[in-house]
N, CA, C and O atoms as a Maestro MAE file, in Angstrom:
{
 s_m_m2io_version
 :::
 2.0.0
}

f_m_ct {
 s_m_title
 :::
 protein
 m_atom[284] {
  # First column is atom index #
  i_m_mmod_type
  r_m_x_coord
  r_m_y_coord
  r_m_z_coord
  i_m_residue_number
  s_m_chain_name
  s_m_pdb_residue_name
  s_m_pdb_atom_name
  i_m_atomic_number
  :::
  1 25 -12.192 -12.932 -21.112 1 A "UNK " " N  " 7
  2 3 -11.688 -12.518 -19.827 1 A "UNK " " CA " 6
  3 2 -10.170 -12.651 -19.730 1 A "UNK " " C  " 6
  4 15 -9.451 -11.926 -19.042 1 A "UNK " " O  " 8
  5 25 -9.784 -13.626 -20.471 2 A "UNK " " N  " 7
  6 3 -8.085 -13.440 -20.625 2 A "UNK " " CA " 6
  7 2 -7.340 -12.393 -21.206 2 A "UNK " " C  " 6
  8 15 -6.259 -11.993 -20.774 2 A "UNK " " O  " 8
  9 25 -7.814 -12.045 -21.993 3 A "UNK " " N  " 7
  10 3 -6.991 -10.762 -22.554 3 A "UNK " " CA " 6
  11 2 -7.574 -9.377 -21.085 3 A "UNK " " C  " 6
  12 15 -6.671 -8.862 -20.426 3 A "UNK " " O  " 8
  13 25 -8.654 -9.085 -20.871 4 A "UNK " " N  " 7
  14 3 -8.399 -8.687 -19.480 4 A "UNK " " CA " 6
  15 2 -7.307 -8.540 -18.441 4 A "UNK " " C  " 6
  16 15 -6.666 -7.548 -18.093 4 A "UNK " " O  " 8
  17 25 -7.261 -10.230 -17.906 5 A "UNK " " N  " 7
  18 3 -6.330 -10.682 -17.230 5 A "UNK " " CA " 6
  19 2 -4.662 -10.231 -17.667 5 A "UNK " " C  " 6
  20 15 -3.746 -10.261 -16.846 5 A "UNK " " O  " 8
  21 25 -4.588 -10.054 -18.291 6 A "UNK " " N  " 7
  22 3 -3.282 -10.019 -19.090 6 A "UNK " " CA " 6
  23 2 -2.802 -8.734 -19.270 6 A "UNK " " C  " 6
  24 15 -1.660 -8.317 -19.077 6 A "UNK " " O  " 8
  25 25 -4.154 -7.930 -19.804 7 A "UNK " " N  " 7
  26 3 -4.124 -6.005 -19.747 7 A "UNK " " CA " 6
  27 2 -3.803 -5.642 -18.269 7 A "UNK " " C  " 6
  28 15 -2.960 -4.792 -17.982 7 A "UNK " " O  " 8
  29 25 -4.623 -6.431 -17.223 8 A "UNK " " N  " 7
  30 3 -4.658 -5.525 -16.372 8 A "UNK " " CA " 6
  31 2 -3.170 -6.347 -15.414 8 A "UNK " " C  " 6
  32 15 -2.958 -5.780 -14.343 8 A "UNK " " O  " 8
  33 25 -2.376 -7.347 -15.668 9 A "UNK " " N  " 7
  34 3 -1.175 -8.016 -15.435 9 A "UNK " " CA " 6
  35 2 -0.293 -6.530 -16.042 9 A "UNK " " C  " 6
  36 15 0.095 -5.743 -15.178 9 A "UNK " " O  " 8
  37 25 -0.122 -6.335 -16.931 10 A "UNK " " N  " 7
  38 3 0.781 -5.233 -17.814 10 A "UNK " " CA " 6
  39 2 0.532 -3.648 -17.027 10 A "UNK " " C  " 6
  40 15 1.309 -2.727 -16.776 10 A "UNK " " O  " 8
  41 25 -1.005 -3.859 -16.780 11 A "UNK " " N  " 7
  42 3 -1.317 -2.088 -15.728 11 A "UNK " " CA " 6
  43 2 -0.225 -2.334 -14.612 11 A "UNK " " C  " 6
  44 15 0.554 -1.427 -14.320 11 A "UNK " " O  " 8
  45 25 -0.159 -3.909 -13.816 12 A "UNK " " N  " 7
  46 3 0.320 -3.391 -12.766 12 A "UNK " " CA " 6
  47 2 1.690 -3.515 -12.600 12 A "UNK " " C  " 6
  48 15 2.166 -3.198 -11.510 12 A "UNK " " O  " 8
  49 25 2.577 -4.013 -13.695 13 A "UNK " " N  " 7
  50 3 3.370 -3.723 -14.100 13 A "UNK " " CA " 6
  51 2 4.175 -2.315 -14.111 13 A "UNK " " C  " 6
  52 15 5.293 -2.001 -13.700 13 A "UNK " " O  " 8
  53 25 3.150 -1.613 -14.746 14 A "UNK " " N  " 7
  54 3 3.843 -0.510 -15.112 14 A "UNK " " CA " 6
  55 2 3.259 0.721 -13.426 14 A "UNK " " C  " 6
  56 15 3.882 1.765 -13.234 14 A "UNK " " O  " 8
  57 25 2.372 0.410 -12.707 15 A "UNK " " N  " 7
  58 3 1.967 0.984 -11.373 15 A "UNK " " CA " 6
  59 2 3.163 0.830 -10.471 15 A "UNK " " C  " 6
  60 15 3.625 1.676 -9.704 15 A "UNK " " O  " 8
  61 25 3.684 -0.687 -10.748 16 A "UNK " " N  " 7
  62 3 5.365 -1.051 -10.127 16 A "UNK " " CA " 6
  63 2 6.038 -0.273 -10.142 16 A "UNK " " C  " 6
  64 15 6.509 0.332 -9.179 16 A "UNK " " O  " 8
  65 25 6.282 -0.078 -11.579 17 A "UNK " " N  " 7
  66 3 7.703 0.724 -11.992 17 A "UNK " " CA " 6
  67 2 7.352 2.333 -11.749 17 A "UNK " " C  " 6
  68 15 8.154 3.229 -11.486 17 A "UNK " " O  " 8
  69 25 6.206 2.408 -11.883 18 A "UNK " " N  " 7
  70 3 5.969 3.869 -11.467 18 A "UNK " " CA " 6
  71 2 5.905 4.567 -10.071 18 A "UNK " " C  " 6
  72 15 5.711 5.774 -9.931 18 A "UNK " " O  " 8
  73 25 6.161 3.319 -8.652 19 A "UNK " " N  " 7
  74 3 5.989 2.933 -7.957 19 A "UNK " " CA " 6
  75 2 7.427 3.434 -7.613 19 A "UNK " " C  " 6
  76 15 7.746 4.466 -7.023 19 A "UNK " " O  " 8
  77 25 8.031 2.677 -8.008 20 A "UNK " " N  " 7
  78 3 9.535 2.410 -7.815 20 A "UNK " " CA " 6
  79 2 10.513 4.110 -8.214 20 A "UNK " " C  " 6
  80 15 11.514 4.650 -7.743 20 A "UNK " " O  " 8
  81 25 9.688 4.389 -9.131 21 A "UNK " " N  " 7
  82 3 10.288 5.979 -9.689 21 A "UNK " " CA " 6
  83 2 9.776 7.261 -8.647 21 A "UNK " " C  " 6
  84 15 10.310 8.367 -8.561 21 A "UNK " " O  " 8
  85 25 8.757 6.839 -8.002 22 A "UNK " " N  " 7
  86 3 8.392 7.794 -7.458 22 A "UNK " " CA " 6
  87 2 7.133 8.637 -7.937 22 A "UNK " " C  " 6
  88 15 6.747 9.641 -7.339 22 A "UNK " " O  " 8
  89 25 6.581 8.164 -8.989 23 A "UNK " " N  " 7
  90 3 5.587 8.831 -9.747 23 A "UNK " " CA " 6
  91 2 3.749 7.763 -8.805 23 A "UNK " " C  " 6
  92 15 3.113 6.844 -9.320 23 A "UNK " " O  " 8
  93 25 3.511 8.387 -7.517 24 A "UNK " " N  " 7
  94 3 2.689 7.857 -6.990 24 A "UNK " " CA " 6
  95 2 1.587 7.850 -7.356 24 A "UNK " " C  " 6
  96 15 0.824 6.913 -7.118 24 A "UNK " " O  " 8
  97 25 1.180 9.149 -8.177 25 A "UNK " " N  " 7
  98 3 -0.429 9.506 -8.844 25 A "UNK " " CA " 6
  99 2 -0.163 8.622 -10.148 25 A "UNK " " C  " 6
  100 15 -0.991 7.718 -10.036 25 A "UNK " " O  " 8
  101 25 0.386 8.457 -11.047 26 A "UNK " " N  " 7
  102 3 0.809 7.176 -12.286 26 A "UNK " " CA " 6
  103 2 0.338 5.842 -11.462 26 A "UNK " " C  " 6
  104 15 -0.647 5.180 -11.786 26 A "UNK " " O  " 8
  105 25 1.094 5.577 -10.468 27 A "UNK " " N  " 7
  106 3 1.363 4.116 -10.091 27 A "UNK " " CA " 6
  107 2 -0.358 3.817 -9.488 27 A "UNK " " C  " 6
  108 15 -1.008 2.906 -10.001 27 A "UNK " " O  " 8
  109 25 -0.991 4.731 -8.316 28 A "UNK " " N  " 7
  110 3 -2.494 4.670 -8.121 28 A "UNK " " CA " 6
  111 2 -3.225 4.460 -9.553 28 A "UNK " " C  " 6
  112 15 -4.149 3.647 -9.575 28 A "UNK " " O  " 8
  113 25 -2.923 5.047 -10.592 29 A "UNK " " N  " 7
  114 3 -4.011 5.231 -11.384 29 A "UNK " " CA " 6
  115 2 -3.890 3.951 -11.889 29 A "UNK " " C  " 6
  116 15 -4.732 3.096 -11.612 29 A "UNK " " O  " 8
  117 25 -2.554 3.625 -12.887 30 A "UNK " " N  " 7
  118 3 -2.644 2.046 -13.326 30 A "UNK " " CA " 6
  119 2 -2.805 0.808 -12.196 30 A "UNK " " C  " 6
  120 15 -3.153 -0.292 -12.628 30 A "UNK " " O  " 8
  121 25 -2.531 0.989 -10.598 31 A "UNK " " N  " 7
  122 3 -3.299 -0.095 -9.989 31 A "UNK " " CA " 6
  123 2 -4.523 -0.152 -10.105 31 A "UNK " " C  " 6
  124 15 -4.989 -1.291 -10.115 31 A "UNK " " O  " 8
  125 25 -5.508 1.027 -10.234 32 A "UNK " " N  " 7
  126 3 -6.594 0.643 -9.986 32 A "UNK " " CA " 6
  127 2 -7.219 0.706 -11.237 32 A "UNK " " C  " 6
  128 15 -8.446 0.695 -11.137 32 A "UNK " " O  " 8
  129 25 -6.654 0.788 -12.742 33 A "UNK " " N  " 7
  130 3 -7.275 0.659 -13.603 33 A "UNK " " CA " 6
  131 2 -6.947 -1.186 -13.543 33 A "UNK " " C  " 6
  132 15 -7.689 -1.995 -14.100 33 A "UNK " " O  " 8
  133 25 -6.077 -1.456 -12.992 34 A "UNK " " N  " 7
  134 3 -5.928 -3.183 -13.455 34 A "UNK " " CA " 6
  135 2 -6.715 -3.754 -12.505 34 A "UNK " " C  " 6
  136 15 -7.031 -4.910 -12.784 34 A "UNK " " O  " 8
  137 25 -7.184 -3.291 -11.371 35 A "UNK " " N  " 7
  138 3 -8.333 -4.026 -10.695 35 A "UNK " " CA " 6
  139 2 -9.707 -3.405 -11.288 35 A "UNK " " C  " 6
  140 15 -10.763 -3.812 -10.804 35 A "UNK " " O  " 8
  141 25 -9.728 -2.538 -12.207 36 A "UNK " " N  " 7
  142 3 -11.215 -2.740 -12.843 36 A "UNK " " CA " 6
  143 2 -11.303 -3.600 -14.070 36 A "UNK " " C  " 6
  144 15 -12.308 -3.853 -14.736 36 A "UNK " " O  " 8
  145 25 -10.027 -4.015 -14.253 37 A "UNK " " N  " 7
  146 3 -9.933 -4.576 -15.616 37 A "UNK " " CA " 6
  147 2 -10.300 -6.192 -15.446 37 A "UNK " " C  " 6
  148 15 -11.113 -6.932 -15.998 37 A "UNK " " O  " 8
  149 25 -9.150 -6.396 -14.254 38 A "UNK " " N  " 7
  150 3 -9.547 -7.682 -13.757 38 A "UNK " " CA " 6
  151 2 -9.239 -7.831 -12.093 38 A "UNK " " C  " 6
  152 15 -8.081 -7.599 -11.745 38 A "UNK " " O  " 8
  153 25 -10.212 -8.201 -11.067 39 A "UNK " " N  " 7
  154 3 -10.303 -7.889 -9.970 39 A "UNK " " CA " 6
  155 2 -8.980 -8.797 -9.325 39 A "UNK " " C  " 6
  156 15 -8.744 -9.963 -9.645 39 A "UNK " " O  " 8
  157 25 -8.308 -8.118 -8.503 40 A "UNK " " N  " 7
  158 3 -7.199 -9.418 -7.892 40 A "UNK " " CA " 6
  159 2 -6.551 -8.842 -6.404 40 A "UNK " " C  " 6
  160 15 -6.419 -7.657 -6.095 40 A "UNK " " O  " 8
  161 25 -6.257 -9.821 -5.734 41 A "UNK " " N  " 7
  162 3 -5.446 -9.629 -4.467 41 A "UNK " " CA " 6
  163 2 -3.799 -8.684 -4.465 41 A "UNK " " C  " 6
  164 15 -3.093 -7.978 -3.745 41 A "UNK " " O  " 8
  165 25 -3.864 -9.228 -5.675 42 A "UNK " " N  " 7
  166 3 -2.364 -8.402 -6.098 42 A "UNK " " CA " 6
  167 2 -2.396 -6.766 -6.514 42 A "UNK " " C  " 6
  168 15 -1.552 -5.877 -6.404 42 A "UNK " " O  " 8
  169 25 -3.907 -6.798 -7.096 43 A "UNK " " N  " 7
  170 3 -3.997 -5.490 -7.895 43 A "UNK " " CA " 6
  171 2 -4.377 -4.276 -6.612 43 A "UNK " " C  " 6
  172 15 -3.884 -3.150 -6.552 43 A "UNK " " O  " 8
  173 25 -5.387 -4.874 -5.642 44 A "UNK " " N  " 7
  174 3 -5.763 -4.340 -4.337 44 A "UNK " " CA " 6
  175 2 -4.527 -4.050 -3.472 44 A "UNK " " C  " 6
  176 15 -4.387 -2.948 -2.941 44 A "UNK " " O  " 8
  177 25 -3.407 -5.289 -3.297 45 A "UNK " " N  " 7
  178 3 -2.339 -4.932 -2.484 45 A "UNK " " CA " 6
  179 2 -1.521 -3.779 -2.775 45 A "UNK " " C  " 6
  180 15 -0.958 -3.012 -1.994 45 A "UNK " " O  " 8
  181 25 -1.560 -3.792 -4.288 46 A "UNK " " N  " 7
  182 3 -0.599 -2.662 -4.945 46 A "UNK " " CA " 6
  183 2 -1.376 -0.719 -4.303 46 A "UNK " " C  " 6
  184 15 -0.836 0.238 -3.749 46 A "UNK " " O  " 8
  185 25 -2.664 -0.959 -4.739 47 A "UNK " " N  " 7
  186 3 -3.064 0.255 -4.096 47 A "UNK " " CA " 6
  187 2 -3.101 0.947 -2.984 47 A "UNK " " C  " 6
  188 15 -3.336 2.116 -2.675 47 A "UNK " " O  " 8
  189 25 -2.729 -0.338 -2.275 48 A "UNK " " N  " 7
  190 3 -2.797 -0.329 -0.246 48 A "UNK " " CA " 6
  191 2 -1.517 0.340 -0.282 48 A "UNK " " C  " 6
  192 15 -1.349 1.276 0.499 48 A "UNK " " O  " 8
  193 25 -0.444 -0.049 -1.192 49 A "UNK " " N  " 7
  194 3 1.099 -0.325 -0.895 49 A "UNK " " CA " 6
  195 2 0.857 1.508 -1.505 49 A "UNK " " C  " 6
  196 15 0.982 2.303 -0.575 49 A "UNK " " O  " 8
  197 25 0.622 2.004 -2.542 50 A "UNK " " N  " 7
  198 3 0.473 3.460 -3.051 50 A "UNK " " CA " 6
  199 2 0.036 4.514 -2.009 50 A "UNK " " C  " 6
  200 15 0.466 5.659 -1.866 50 A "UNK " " O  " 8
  201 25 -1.167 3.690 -1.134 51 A "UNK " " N  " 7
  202 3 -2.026 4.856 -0.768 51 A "UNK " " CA " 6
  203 2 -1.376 4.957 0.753 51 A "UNK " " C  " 6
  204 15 -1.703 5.725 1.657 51 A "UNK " " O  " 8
  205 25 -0.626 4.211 0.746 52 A "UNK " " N  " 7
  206 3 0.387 4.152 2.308 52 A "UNK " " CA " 6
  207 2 2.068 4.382 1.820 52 A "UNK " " C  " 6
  208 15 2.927 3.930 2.578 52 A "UNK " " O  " 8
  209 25 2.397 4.919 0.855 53 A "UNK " " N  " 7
  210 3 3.495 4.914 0.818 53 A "UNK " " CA " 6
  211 2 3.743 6.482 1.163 53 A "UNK " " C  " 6
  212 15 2.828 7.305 1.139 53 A "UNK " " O  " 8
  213 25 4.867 6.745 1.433 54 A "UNK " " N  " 7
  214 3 5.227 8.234 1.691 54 A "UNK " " CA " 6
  215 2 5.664 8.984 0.348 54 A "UNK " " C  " 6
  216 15 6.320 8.288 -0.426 54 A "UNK " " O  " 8
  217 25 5.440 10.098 0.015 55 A "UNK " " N  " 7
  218 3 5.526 10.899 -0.870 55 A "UNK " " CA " 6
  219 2 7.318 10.914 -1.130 55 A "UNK " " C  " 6
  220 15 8.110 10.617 -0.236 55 A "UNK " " O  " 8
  221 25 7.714 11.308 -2.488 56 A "UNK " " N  " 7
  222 3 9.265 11.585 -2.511 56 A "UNK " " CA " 6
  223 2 9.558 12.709 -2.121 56 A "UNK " " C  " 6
  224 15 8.826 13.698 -2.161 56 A "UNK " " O  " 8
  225 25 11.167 12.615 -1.520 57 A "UNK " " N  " 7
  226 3 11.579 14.061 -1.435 57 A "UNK " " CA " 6
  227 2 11.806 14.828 -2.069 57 A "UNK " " C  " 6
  228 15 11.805 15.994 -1.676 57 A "UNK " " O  " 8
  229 25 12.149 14.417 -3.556 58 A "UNK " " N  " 7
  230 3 12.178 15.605 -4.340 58 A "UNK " " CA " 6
  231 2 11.082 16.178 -4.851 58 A "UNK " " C  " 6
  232 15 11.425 17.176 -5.485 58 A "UNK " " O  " 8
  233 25 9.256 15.921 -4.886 59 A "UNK " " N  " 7
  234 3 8.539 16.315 -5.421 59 A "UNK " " CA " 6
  235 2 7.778 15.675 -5.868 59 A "UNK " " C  " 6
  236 15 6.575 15.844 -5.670 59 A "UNK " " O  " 8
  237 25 8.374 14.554 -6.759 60 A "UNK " " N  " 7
  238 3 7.684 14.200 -8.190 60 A "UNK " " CA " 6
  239 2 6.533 13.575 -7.643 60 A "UNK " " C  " 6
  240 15 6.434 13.444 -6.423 60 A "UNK " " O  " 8
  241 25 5.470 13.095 -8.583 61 A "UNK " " N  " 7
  242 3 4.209 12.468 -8.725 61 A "UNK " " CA " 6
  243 2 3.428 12.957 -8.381 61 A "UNK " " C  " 6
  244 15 2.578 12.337 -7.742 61 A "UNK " " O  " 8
  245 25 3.295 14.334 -8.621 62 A "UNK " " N  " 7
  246 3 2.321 15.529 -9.020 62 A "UNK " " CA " 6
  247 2 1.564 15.983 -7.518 62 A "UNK " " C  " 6
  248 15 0.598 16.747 -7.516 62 A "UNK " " O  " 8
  249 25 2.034 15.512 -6.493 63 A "UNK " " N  " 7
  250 3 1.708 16.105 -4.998 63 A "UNK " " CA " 6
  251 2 1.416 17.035 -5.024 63 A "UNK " " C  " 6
  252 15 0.305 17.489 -4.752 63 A "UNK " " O  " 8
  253 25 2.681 17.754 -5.483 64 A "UNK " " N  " 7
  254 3 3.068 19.169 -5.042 64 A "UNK " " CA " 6
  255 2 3.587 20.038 -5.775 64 A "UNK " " C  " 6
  256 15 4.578 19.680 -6.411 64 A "UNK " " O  " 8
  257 25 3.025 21.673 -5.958 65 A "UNK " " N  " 7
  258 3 4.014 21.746 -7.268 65 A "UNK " " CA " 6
  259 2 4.529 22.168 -6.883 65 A "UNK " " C  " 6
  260 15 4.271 22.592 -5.757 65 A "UNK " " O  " 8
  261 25 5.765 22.422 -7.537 66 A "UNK " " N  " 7
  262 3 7.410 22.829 -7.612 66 A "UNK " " CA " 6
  263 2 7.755 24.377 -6.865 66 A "UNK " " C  " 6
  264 15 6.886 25.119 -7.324 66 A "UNK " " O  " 8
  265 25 8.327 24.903 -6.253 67 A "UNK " " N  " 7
  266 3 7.979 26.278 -5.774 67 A "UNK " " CA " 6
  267 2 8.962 27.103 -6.814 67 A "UNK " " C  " 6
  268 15 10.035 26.747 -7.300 67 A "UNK " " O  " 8
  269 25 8.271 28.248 -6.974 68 A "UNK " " N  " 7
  270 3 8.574 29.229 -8.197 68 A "UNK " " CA " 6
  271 2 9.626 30.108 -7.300 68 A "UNK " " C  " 6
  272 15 9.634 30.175 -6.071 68 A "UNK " " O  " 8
  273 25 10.706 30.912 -8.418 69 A "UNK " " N  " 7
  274 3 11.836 31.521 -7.811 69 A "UNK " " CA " 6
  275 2 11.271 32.611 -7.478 69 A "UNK " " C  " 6
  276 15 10.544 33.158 -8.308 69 A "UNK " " O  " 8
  277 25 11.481 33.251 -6.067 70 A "UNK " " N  " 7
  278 3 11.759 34.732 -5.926 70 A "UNK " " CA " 6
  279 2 11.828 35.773 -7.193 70 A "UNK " " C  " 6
  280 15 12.360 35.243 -8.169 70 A "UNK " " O  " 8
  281 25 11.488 36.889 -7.370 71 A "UNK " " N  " 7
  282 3 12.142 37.953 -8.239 71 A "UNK " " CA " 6
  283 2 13.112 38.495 -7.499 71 A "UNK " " C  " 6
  284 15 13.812 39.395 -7.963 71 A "UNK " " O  " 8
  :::
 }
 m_bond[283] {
  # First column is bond index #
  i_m_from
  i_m_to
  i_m_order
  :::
  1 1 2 1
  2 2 3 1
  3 3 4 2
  4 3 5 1
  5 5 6 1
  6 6 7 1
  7 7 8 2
  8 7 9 1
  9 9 10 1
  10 10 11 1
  11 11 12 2
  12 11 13 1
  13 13 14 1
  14 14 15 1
  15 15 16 2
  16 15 17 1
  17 17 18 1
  18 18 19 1
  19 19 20 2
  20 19 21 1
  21 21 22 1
  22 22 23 1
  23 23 24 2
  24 23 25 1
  25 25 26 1
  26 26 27 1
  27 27 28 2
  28 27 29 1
  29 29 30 1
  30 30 31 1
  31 31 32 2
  32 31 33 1
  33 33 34 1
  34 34 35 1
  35 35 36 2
  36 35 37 1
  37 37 38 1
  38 38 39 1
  39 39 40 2
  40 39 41 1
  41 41 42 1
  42 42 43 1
  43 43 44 2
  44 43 45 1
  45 45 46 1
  46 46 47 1
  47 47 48 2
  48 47 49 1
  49 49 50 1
  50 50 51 1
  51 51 52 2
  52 51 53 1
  53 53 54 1
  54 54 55 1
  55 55 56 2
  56 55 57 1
  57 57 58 1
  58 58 59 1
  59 59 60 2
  60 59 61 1
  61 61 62 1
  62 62 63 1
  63 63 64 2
  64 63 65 1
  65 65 66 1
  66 66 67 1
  67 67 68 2
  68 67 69 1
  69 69 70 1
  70 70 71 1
  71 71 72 2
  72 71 73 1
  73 73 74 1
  74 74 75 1
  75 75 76 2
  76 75 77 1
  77 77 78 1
  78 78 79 1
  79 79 80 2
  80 79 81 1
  81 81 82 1
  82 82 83 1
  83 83 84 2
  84 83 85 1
  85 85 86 1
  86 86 87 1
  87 87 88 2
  88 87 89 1
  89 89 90 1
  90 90 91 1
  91 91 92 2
  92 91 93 1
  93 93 94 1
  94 94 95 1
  95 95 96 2
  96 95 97 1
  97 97 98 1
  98 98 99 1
  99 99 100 2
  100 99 101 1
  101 101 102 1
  102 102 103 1
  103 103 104 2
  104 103 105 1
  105 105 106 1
  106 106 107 1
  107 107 108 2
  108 107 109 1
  109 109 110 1
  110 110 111 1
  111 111 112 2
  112 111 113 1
  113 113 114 1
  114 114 115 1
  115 115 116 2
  116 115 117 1
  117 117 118 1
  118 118 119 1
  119 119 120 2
  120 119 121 1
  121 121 122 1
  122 122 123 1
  123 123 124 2
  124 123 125 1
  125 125 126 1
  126 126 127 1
  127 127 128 2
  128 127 129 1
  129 129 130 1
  130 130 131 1
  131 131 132 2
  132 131 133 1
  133 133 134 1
  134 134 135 1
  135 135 136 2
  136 135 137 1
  137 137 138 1
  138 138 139 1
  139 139 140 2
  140 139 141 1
  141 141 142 1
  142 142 143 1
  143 143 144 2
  144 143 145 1
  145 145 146 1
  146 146 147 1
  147 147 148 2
  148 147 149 1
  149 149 150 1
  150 150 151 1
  151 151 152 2
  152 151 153 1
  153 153 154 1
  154 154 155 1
  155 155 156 2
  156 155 157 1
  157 157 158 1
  158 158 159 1
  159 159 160 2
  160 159 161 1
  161 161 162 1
  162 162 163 1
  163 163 164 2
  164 163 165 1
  165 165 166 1
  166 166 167 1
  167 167 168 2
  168 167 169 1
  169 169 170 1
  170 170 171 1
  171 171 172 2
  172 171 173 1
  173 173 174 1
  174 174 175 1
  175 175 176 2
  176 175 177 1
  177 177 178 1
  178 178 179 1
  179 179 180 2
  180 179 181 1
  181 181 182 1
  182 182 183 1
  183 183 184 2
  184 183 185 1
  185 185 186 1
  186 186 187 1
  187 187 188 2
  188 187 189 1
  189 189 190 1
  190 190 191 1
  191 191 192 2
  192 191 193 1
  193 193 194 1
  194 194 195 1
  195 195 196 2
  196 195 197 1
  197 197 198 1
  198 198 199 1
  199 199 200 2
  200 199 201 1
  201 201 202 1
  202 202 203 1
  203 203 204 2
  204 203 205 1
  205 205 206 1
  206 206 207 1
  207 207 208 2
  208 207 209 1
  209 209 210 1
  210 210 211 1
  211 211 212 2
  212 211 213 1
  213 213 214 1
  214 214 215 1
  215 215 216 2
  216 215 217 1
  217 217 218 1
  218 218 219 1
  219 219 220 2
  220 219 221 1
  221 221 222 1
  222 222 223 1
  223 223 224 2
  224 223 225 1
  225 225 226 1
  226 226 227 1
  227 227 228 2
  228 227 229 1
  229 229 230 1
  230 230 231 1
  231 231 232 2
  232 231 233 1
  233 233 234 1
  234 234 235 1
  235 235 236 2
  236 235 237 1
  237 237 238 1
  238 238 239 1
  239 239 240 2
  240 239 241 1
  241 241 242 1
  242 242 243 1
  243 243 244 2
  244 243 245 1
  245 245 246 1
  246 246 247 1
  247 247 248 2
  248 247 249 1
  249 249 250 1
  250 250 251 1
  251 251 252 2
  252 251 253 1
  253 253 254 1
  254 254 255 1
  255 255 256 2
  256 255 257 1
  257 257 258 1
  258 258 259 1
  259 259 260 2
  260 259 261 1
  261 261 262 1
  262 262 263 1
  263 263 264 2
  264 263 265 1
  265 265 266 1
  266 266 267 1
  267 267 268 2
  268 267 269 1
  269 269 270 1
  270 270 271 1
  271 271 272 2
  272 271 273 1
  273 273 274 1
  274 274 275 1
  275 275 276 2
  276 275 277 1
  277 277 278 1
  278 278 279 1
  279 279 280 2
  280 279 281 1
  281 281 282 1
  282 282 283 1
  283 283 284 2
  :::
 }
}
């Protein structure tokens, strides 16, 4: 169960930083792969904090796609 603990410490790690970039569908997916990995208050808060955060303005984290130019 420690190496678990430790995988799913490193998921939410990187849900942070993906968090922080703006990449919201990344950051959901590794929170909630680290609460299946290993269940935690931290790993749950992180998803609350994703699934309530507001989208970026420029686009990114696969919301929305990009709008195509005029001809």
């Amino acid at each position: 169960m420690e190496a678990n603990r430790e995988q799913a410490d490193r998921c939410l790690d990187i849900a942070r930083k993906a968090l922080a970039a703006g990449d919201r569908d990344k950051a959901k997916r590794f929170a909630m792969k680290s609460d299946r990995l290993f269940p935690s208050d931290n790993a749950k808060a992180t998803i609350a904090l994703v699934e309530h955060s507001k989208p970026a303005a420029n686009g990114t984290g696969g919301a929305s796609p990009s709008p195509s130019p005029s001809p």
